[in-house]
C-alpha positions in Angstrom: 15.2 -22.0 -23.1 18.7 -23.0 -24.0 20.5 -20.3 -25.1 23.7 -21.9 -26.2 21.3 -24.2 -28.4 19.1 -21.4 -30.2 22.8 -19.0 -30.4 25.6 -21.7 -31.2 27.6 -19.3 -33.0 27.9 -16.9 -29.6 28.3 -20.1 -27.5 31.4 -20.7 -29.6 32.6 -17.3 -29.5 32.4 -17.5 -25.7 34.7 -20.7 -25.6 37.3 -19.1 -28.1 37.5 -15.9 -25.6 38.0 -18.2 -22.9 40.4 -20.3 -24.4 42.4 -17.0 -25.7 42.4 -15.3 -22.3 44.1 -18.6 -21.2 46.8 -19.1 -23.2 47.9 -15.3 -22.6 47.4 -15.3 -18.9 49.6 -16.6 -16.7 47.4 -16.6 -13.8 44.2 -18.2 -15.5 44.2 -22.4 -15.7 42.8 -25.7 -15.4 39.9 -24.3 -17.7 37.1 -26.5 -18.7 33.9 -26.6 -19.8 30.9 -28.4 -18.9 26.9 -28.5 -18.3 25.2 -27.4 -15.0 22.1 -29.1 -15.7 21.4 -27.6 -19.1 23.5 -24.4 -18.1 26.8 -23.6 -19.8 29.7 -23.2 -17.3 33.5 -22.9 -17.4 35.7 -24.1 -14.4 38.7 -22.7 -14.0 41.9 -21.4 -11.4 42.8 -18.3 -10.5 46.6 -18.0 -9.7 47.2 -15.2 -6.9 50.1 -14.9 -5.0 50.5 -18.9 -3.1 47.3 -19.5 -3.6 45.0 -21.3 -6.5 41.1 -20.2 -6.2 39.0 -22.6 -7.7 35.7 -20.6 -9.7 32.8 -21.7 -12.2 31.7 -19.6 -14.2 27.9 -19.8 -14.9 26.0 -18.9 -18.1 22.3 -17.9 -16.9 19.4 -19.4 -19.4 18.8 -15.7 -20.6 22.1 -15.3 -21.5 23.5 -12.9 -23.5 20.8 -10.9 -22.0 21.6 -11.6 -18.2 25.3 -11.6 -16.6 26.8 -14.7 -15.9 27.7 -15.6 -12.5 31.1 -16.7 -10.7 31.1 -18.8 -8.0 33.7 -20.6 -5.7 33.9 -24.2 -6.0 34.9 -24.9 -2.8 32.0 -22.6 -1.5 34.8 -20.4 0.1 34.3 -16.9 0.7 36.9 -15.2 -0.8 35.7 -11.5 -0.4 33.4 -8.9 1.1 32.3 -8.5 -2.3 30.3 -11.7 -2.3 27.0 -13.1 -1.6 27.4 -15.6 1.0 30.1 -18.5 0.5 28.0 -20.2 -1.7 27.0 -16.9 -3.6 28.7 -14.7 -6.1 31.4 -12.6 -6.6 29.7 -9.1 -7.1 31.9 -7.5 -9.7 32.5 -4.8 -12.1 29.7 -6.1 -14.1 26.4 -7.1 -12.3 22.7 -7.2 -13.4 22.3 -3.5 -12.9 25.0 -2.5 -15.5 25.0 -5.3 -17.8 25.1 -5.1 -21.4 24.5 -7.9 -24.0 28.3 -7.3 -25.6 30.4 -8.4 -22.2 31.4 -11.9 -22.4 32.5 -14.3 -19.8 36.1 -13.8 -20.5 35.6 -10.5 -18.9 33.8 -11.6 -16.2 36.9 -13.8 -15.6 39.4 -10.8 -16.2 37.1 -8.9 -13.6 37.0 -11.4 -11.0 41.1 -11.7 -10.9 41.2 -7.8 -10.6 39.2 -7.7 -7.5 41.1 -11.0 -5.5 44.2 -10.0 -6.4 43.9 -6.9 -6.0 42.6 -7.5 -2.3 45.4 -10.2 -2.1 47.9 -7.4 -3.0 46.4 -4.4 -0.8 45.0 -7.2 2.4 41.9 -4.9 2.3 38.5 -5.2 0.7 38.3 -3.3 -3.0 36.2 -0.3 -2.9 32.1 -0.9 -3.5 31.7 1.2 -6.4 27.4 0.7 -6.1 25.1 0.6 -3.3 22.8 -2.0 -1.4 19.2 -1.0 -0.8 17.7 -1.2 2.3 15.2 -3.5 1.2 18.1 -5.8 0.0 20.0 -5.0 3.3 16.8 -6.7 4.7 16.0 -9.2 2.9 16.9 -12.1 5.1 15.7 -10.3 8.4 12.7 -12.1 9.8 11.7 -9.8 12.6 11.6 -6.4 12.1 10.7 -3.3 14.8 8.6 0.0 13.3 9.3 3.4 14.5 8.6 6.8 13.7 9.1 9.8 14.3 6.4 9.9 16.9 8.1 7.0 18.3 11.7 8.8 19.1 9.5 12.1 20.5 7.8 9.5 23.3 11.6 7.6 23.8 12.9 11.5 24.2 10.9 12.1 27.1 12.5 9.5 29.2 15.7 11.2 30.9 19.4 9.0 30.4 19.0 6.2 32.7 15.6 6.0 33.3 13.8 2.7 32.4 10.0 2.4 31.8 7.6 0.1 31.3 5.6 -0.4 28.4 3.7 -2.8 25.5 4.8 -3.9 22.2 2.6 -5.4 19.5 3.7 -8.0 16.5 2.5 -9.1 13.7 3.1 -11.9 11.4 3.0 -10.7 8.2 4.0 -13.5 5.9 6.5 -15.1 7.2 8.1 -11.7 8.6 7.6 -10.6 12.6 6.9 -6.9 12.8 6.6 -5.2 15.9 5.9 -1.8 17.2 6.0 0.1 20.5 2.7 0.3 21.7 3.2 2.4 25.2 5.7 3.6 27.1 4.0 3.7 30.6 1.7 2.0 32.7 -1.3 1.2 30.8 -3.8 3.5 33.1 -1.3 6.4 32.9 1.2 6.3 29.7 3.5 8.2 29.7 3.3 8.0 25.6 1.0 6.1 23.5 1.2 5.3 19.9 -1.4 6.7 17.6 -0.8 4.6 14.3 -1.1 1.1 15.1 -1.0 -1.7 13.1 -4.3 -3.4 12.0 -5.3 -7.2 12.0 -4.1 -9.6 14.2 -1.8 -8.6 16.7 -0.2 -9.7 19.9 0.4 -7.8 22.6 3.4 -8.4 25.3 5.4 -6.7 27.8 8.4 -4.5 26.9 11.2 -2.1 28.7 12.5 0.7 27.2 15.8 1.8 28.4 17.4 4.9 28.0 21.1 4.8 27.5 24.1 7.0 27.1 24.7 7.8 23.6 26.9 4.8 22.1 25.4 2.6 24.9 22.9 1.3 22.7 25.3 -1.8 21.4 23.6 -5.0 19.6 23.6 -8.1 22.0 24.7 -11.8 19.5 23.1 -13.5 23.0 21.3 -12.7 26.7 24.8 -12.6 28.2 25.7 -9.6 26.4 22.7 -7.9 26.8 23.0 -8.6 30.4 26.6 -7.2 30.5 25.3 -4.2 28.5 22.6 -3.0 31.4 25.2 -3.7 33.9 27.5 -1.5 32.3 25.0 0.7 32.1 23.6 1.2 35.7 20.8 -2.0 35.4 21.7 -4.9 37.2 18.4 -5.1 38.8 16.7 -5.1 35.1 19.0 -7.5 33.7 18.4 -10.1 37.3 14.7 -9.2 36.7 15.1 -10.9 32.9 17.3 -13.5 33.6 14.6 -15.2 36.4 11.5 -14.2 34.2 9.6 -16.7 32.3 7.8 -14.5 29.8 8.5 -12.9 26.1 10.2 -9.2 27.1 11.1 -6.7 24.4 13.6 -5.2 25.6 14.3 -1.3 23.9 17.3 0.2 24.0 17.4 4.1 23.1 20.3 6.2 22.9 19.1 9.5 21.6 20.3 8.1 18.4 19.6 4.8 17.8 17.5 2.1 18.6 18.4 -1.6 19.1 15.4 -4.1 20.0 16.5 -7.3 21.9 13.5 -9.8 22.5 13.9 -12.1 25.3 12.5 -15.6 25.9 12.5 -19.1 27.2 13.1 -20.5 30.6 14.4 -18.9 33.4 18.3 -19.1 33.8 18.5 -20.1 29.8 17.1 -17.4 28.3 18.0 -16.2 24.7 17.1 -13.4 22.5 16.9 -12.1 18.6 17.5 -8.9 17.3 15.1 -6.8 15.4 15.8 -4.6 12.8 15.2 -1.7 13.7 12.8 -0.1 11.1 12.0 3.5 10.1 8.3 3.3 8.9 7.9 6.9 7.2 8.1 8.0 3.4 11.0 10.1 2.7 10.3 13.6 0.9 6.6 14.5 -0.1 4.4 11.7 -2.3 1.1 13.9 -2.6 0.4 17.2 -4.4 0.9 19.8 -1.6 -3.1 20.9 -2.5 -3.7 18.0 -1.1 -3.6 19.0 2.2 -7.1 20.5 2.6 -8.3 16.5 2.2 -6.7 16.3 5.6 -9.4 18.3 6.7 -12.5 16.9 4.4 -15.2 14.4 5.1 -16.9 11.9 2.2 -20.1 10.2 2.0 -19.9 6.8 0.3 -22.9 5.3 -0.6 -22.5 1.8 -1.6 -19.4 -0.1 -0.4 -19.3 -2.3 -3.1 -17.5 -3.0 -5.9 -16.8 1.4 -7.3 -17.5 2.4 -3.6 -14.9 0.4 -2.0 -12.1 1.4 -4.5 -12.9 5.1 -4.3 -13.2 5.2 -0.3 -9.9 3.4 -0.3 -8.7 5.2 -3.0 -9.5 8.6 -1.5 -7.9 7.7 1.8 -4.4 7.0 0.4 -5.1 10.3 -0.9 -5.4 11.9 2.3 -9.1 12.1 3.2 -9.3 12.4 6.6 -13.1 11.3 7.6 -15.5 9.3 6.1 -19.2 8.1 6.0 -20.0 4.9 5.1 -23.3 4.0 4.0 -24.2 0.3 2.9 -26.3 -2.5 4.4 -25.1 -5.3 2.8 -22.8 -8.2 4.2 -19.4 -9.0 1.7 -19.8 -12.3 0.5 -17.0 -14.3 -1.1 -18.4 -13.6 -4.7 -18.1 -10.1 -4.0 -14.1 -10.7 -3.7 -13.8 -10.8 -7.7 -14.4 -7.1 -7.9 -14.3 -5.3 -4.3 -11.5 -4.0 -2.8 -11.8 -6.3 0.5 -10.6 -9.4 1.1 -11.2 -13.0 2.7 -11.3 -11.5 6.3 -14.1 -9.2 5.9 -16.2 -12.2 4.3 -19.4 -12.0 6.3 -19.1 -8.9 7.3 -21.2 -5.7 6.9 -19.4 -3.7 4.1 -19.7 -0.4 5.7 -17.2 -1.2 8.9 -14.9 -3.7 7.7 -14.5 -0.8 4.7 -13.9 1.4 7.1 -11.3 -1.2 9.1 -9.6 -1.2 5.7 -9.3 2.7 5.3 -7.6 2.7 8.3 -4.8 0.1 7.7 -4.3 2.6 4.3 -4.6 5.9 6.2 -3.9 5.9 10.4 -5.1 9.4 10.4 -8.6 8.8 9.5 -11.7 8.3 10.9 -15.2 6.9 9.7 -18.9 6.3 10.4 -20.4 3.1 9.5 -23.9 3.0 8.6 -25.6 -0.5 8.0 -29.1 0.8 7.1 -29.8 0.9 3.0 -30.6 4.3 2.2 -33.7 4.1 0.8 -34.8 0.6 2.6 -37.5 -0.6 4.7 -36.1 0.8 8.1 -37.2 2.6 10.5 -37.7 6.4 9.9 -35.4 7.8 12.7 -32.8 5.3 11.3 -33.0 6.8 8.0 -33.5 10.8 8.9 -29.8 9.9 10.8 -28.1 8.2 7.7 -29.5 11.4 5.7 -27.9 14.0 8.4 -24.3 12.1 8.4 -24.5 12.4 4.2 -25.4 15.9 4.6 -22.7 17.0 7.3 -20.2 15.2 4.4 -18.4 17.7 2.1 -18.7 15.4 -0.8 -21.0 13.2 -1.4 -20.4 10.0 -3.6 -23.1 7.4 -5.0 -21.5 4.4 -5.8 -24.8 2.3 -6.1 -26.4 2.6 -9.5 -29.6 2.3 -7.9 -32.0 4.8 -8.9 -34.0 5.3 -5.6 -30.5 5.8 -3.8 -29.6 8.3 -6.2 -32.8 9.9 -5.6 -32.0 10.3 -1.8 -28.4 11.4 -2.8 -29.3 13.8 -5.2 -32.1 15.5 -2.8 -29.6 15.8 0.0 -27.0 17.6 -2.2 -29.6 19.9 -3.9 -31.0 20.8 -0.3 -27.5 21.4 1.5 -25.8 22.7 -1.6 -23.3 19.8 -1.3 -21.2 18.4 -4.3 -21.9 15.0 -5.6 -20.1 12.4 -7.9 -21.4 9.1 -8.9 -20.5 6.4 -11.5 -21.6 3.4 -13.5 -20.3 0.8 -15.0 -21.5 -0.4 -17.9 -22.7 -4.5 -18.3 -19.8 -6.3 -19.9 -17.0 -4.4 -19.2 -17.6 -2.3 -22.1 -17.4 1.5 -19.9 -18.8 3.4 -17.8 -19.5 7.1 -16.9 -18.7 9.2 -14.1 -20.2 12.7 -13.2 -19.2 15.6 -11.3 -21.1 18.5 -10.2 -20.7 21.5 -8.5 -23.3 23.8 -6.9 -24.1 26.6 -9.0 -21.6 25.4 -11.2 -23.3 22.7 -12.9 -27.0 21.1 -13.0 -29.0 20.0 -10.1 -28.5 16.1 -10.1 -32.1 15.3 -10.8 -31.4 18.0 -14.1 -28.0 16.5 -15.1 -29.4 12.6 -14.7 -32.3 14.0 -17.5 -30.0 15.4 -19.8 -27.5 12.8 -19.8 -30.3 10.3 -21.0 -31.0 13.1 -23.7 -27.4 12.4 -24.7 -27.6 9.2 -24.9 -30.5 9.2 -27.3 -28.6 11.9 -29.4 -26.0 8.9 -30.2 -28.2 6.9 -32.3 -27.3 4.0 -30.1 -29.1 1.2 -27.5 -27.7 2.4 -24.2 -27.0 0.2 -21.2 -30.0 0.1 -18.8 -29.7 1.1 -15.6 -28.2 -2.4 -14.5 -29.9 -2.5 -11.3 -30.6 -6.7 -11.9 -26.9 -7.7 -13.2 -25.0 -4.8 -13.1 -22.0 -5.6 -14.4 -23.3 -8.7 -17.0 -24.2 -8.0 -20.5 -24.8 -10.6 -23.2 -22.3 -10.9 -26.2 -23.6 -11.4 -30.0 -23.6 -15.3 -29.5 -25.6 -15.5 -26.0 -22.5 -15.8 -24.0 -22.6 -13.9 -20.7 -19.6 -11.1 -21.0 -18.5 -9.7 -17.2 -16.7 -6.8 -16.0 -13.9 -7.9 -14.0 -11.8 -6.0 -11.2 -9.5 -4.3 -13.8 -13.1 -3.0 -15.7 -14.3 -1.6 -12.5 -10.9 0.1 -11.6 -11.1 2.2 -14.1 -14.6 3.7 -13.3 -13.4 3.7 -9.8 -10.4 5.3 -10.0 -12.1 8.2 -12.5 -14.5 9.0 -10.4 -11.9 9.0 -7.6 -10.4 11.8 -9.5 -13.2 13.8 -9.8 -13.7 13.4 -5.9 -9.9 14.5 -4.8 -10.2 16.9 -7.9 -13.4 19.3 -6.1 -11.7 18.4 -2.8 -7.9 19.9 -3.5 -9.4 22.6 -5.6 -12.7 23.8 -5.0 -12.1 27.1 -6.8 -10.8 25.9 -9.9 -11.0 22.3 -11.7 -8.5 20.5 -14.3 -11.6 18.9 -15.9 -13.4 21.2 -18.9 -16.2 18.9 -18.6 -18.4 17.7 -15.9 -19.2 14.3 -17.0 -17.3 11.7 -19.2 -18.2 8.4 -20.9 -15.4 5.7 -20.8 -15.4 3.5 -23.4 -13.6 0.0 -22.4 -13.9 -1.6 -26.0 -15.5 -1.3 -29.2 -19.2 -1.8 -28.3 -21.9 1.0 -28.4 -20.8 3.9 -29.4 -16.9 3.0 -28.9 -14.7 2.6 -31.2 -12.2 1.4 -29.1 -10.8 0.8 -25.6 -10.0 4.1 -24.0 -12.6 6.0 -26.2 -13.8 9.2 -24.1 -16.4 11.3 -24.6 -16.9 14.2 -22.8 -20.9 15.6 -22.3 -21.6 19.3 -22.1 -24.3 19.4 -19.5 -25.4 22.7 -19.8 -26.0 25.5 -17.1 -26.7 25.7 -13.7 -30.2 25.5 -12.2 -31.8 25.6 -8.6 -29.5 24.5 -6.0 -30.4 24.9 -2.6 -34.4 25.3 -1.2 -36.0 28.3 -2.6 -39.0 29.9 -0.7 -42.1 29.7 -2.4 -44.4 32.7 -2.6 -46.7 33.0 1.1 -43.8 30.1 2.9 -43.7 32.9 5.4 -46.7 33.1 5.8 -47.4 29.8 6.3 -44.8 28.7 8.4 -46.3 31.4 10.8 -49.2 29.8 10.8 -47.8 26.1 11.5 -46.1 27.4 14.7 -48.9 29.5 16.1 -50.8 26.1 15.7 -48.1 24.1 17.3 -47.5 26.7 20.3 -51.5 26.7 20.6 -51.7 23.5 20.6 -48.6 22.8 23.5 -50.9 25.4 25.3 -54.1 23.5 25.5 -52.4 19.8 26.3 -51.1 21.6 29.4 
């Protein structure tokens, strides 16, 4: 895109302005125009005081719809207000305030107000906007986590004391991050951190050093740190560092702040960088305050595939504090197209490296990994135990779409009185449903899996079988295989993970008038278009729970007069 090509007539305007501002400006010279590569751009002089400040003014390809740029020639830096010597002047008008109507004449007037306004006052103009910290960081490479957690376990060490401990770092593209591990010897810390970091980690020695507050200075090089502990009381820790051979991090706490030195190399020539020190919570609240009771909750997933995955992790971002995981397959890598894990749990079980994952989402939770398939040829101690960690669950989610699992699933949550949600997407991308229910609320599963199929014939339409073969492939009108992709899935997923957080957050009350919903994802079926939702009335409530049978008493009297007899005779 050249703009000055496509919008002569403005490109002309902008050399008239130029021009104009020239001839009435005492202080604006040697203009003249030429091409940066295909980029429109002005040089010219700015007259200040003694001095002449040679600038280019830069037209960006998008212009009039992104600011221009001024630059020194001479790749001087003329002000605080500039990115780097061979960056910017950050002026009045920037990409955060820019409007289509300011021209680059302006953008010259602007950059003479701020130098020779500095020039006149010999201080920096006044910032009238604000860096982010995640501009303020951009260029730092290594970078040190804390938390609160972390300053309570630096706040039990008294001024002056020094302590052992561990630090851990990452690589994380191209950026170190590290985090305090333990402060303490390893068989009796005196804190330990709870929410490590995930993955591949390394693990090396640090020293934590508590300082007088203010005594806590950043160190350009080893020489000044090592003056800093002296000042401070340390010689004997900054001797120890100077002879050592090994990669310390060194952490200096002040009450206040925390500055992270990391030494290294050979004895007698040893250097250090500084970390950025890092505050690693969310500030203010990012959940709906009912969402505390998931703290306290624990899910069954069954099936950690493609719906399962995204709802468990889904669920923990939510909050969810524990988890049962329930899936015997191994992720392979043509699972990656539509599950929520990635290369590194490639030929792995599902049900703990999902569980891995939920962690690095949510510290605070925990999980149970189950690699038997509910339902499968195992052994029958193995499955009673995978049946008893669904039933302790207070939720209990099918994510398989296979009919003999939703059997299990649906038996377990009649029998305990246990709420279930399940979903399935349809072949093709073209929807899916997703179901809810409620004990004594809504239908028994078994009952609501009946008169959903009734509802489906009631459409007048061929519905989706129960995909079991190729569950997300369908075939279009001229034979051509049509998929559901990741997005597809999402959707299901994410419904039914509102449904889930939904009887979890409020499990006297519901935002959802209906228990189950079909989601249409194009025109096909009974869809008239993407988004099409239609809501199914499933009726009332039946049997929940186990209901004795007439003469159960009786009977079960007799079974364990049998039993005791029989115990009786075999000894």
């Amino acid at each position: 895109m050249i703009w000055w090509a496509e919008q002569p007539g403005r490109a002309q305007s902008e050399r008239n302005a130029i021009g104009d501002l020239a001839e009435r400006s005492p202080w604006l010279a040697g203009v003249e125009m030429r091409l940066v590569g295909t980029q429109l751009a002005f040089d010219f002089d700015l007259e200040i005081g003694e001095r002449r400040i040679p600038l280019t003014l830069v037209y960006p390809d998008f212009f009039p719809d992104a600011a221009p740029s001024i630059l020194a020639r001479d790749r001087e830096l003329l002000s605080v207000h500039q990115y780097g010597p061979s960056g910017e002047l950050c002026l009045e008008y920037r990409p955060d305030n820019w409007t289509a109507d300011i021209t680059g004449s302006i953008m010259i007037e602007s950059a003479h107000r701020l130098l020779a306004g500095e020039d006149e006052t010999g201080r920096p103009a006044p910032a009238d906007h604000r860096t982010t910290r995640a501009q303020r960081m951009r260029y730092s490479a290594f970078r040190f986590l804390f938390s609160r957690d972390t300053l309570s376990g630096l706040g039990m060490l008294a001024e002056g004391e020094v302590a052992e401990g561990e630090m851990q770092e990452q690589d994380v593209a191209g950026t170190y991050v590290a985090q305090l591990s333990r402060i303490g010897p390893e068989d009796a810390p005196l804190w330990r951190e709870t929410k490590k970091r995930g993955g591949d980690v390394r693990s090396f020695r640090a020293v934590v050093v508590r300082v007088p507050t203010g005594g806590g200075r950043a160190s350009k090089d080893f020489d000044e740190l090592k003056a800093l502990l002296w000042a401070n009381g340390h010689p004997a820790l900054a001797t120890d560092l100077k002879n050592g051979t090994d990669l310390v991090g060194v952490l200096l706490f002040d009450g206040q702040r925390i500055r992270v030195p990391m030494v290294f190399d050979e004895p007698g020539a040893r250097k250090l960088i500084s970390y950025d020190a890092v505050f690693a919570e969310a500030d203010g609240v990012r959940l709906d305050p009912g969402y505390e009771l998931l703290k306290s909750a624990k899910v069954a997933i069954v099936g950690c595939g493609s719906v399962g995955s995204k709802v468990a992790v889904q669920l923990a971002r939510s909050g969810v504090g524990s988890f049962v995981l329930v899936d015997g397959d191994v992720l392979s890598a043509g699972n990656l197209v539509r599950n929520e894990l990635d290369w590194r749990s490639v030929g792995v079980h599902k049900a703990p490296a999902l569980g891995a994952r939920l962690m690095e989402v949510n510290a605070d939770c925990t999980f149970t990994a189950r690699t038997n398939p509910l339902g499968g040829q195992e052994s029958g101690a193995m499955a009673a135990a995978t049946m008893a960690a669904i039933e302790a669950c207070d939720l209990i989610v099918d994510a398989t779409a296979d009919p003999n699992v939703f059997n299990l699933c649906a038996a377990i949550a009649r029998r305990a009185e246990k709420p279930m949600c399940w979903a399935q997407v349809f072949g093709g991308g073209a929807g899916g449903i997703v179901v809810r229910l409620r004990p004594g609320l809504d239908p028994t599963p078994l009952t609501t899996r009946h008169r959903i199929e009734a509802w489906y014939a009631e459409q007048g339409v061929d519905w989706p079988d129960d995909g079991s073969a190729k569950p997300y492939e369908d075939t279009g009108a001229e034979g051509i295989p049509i998929i559901a992709d990741d997005a597809d899935v999402t959707v299901i997923a994410s419904h039914l993970s509102r449904f889930a957080i939904d009887l979890l957050a409020r499990p006297g009350a519901t935002t959802f008038p209906y228990p189950a919903y079909v989601i249409g994802l194009s025109d096909r079926w009974l869809f008239t278009a993407p988004f099409d939702v239609r809501p199914i009335d499933l009726g009332a409530s039946d049997a929940w729970g186990v209901e004795p049978e007439s003469g159960d008493i009786e009977a079960l009297k007799g079974l364990l007069a049998d039993l005791t007899a029989e115990k009786t005779d075999a000894g």
